[in-house]
N, C-alpha and C positions, 0 to 999 in steps of 0.2 A: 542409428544409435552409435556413439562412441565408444569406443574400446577403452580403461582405462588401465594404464600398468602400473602399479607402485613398486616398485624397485628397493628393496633394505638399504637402509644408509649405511654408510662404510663405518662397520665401528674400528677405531684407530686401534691398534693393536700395540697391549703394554709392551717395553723393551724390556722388563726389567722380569721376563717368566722363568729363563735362563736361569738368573740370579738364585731366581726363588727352589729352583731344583737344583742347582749346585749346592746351596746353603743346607737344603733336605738331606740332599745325599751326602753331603759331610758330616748330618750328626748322624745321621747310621750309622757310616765307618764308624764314627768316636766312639757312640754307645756299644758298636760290637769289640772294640778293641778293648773299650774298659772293661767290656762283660770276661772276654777272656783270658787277662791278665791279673783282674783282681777278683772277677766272682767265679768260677772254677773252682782255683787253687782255694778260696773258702769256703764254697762248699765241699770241695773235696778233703779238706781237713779235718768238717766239722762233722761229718759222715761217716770219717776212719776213728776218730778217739769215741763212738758212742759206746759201741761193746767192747772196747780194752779194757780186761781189767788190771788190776795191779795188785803185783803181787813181791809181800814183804818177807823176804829170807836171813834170818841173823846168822853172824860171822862165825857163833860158836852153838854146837849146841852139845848138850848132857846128855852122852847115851851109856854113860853107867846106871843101871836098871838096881836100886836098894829094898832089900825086902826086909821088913821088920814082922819076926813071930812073935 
């Protein structure tokens, strides 16, 4: 009886995988640089004005104290 081998055919391998993971890991850096330049600094803005509150003081006030009998 014959032996028979079948062997995988060579699958030709893309050139362009390279590509595909530089292009990946370029929008990582972008996404992380924008996260930290613009989304921080607004969360962190929007986070400190929740409990401030504000408080209105006038320039003069009446502490002559008048009592009417």
């Amino acid at each position: 009886m014959a032996t028979i081998v079948n062997t995988p055919s060579q699958v030709p391998q893309s050139s362009n995988n390279g590509m595909w993971n530089f292009l990946g890991l370029l929008l990582v850096v972008v996404t992380i640089f924008i996260f930290i330049f613009y989304g921080i600094p607004f969360i962190r803005n929007s986070i400190g004005n929740i409990g401030t509150p504000q408080i209105n003081v006038p320039e003069k006030i009446d502490i002559n104290v008048k009592q009417t009998k």
